[in-house]
N, C-alpha and C positions, 0 to 999 in steps of 0.2 A: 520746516524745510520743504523747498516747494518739489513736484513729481522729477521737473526737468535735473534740480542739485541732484537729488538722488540716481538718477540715470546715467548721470556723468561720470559717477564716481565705478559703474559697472561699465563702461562702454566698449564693446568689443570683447567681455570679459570670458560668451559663452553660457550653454547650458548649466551650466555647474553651480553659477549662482542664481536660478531662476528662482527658484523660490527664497531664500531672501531681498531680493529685489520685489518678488509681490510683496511678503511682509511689512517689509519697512516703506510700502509705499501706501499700503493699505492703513499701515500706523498709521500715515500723515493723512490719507485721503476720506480713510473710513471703508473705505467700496473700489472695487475696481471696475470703473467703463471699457466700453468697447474702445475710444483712444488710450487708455493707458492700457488694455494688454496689446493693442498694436505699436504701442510707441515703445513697450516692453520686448515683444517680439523684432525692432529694427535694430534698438539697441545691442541686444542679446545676438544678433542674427539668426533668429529662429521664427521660422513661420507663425502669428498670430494663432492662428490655427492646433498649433504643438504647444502653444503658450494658454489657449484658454482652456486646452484638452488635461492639462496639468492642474491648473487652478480648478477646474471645477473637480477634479477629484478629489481635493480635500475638501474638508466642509469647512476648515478655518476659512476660507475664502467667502468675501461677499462681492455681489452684481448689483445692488441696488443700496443705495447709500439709506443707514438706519433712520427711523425714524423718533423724533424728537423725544418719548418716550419708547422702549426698546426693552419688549417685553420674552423674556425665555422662559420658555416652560418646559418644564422635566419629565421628560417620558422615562426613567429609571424604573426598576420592578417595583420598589415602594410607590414610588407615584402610579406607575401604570394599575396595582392592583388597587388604589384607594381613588381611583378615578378620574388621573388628570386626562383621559381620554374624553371626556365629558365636558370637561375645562377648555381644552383644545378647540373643541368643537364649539363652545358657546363662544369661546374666545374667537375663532373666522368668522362665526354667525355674525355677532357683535359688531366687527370689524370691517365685516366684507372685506378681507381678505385672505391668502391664504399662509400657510407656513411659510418665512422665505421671502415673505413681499412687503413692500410699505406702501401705507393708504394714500392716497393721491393727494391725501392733504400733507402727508409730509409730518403725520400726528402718532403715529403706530407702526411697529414693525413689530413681527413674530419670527422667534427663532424656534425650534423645536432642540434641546440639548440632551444628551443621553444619559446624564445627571449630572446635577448641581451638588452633590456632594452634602446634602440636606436630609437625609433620608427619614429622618426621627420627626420632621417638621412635614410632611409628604400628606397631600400633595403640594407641590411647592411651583411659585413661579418668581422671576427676578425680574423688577422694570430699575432699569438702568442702575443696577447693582443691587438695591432694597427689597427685600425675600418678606416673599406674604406666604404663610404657610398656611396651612390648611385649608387651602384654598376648594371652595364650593362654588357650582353656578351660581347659588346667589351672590355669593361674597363675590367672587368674578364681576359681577354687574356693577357691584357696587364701587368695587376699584375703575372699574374704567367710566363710570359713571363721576367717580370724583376728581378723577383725569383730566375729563372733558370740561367740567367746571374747572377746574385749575385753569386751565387752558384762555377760558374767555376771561379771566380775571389777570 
């Protein structure tokens, strides 16, 4: 369903459905641009402004459409005490870039989640659903090392 079917079916409806209207729009889109929360906000009749001041308060909300592989990594007390802080970190180095962004190539994206619900497997991270557990800087290397080869092949 394309942004505009979805808009239709809110139009004039009000604050009240704002945030299912990002939802279900994010469903279909992946990410929310600067045109959909302003096309959200004429719909809605609410200042773009009040509409992205809402979406960025939750974090279900994305700005930048995910990248081809879509990588989360668990900062939960299990993971944080068994080092996925180190993980993180090799994980931006790696990447160049930061929590939150995707690589210019359109190959990587980093979420930071508060747990995957994984704890026994910790440190843990999830690329497009598939959970690599015990995860180490080198094991880290080596995953996005065989990413990248997937990638050319």
């Amino acid at each position: 369903m394309k942004t505009e079917e979805i808009l239709s079916k809110y139009k004039n409806t009000g604050r009240d459905n704002l945030i299912p209207v990002l939802q279900e729009i994010q469903e279909n889109e992946g990410w929310l641009s600067e045109k959909i929360i302003s096309d959200v906000g004429k719909c809605l009749n609410i200042p773009a402004g009040k509409v992205y001041g809402v979406a960025t308060f939750y974090n279900q909300f994305r700005f930048q459409p995910k990248g081809k592989y879509h990588i989360q990594i668990c900062r939960g007390t299990a993971c944080h005490v068994l080092g996925s802080s180190s993980v993180l970190q090799e994980l931006e180095k790696s990447l160049k870039i930061k929590a939150d962004e995707t690589s210019r190539d359109g190959l990587f994206s980093i979420e930071v989640v508060a747990c995957i619900g994984a704890c026994g497997l910790a440190p843990v991270i999830c690329i497009n659903g598939e959970f690599h557990a015990k995860v180490t800087v080198d094991s880290l290397k080596k995953i996005i090392s065989d990413l990248k080869t997937q990638n050319l092949n």
